[in-house]
C-alpha positions as CSV (number, residue, x, y, z in Angstrom):
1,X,56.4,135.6,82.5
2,X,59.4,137.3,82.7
3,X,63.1,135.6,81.2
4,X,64.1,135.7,85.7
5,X,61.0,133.0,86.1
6,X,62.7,130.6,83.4
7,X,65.4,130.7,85.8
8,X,64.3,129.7,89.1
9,X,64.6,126.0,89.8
10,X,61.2,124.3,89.6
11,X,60.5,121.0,90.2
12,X,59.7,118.2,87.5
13,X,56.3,115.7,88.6
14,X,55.1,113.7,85.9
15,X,58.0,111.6,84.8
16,X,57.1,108.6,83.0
17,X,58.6,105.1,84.4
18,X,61.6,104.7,81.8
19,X,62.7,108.2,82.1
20,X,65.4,109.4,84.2
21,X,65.8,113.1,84.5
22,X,69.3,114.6,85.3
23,X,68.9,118.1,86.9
24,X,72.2,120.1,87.6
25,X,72.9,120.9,91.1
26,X,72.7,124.7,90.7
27,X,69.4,124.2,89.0
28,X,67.9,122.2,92.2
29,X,66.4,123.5,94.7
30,X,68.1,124.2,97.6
31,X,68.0,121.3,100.5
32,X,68.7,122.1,104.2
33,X,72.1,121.5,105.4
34,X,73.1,118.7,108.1
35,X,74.2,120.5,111.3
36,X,77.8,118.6,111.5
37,X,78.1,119.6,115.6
38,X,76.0,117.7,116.4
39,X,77.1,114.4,115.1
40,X,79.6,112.3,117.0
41,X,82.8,110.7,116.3
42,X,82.4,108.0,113.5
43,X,82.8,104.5,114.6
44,X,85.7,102.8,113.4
45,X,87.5,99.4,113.3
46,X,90.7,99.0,114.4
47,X,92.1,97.8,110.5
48,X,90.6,100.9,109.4
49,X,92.3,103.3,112.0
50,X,95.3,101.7,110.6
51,X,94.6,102.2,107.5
52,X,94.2,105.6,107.4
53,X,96.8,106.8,109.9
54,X,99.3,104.6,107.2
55,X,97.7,107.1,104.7
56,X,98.1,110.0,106.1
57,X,101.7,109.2,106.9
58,X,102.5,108.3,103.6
59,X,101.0,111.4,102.3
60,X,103.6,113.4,104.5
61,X,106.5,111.2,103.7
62,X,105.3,112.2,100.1
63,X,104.9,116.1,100.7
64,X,108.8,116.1,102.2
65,X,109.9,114.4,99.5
66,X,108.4,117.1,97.2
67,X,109.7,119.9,99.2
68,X,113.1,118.4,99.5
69,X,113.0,118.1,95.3
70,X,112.2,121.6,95.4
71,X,114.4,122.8,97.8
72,X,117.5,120.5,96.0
73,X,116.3,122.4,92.6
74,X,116.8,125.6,94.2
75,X,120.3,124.9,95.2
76,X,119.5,124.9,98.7
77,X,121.8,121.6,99.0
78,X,125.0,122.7,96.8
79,X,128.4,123.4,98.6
80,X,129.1,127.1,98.6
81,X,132.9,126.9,99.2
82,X,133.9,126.9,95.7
């Protein structure tokens, strides 16, 4: 047995009942991925459309505001004349 074996993820069977066994994601063993194409558009309410499209324009509003703080740091804003 070689140290590479101790590596490889190997999978845990007999478990008693009021044991709960935490195995780290890059110890797992690998699980096939869902092919996203083919899955449709999610179904959604009409509250939550709202919801998010108020999200993501608060976001924005937020990410101007940052770059406008930055830009107003930078002197980008002060008068030049004097």
């Amino acid at each position: 047995m070689s140290v590479m074996d101790l590596w490889r993820p190997t999978m845990v069977t007999n478990i008693p009942e009021d044991h709960f066994v935490v195995v780290h994601p890059l110890d797992d063993r690998a699980e096939q991925k869902v092919d996203t194409s083919e899955l449709g558009l999610m179904p959604m309410t009409t509250s939550v459309r709202l919801s998010l499209m108020a999200l993501r324009c608060y976001l924005i509003l937020m990410m101007l505001l940052v770059l406008y703080h930055v830009m107003d740091l930078g002197g980008a804003f002060r008068n030049h004349a004097h």
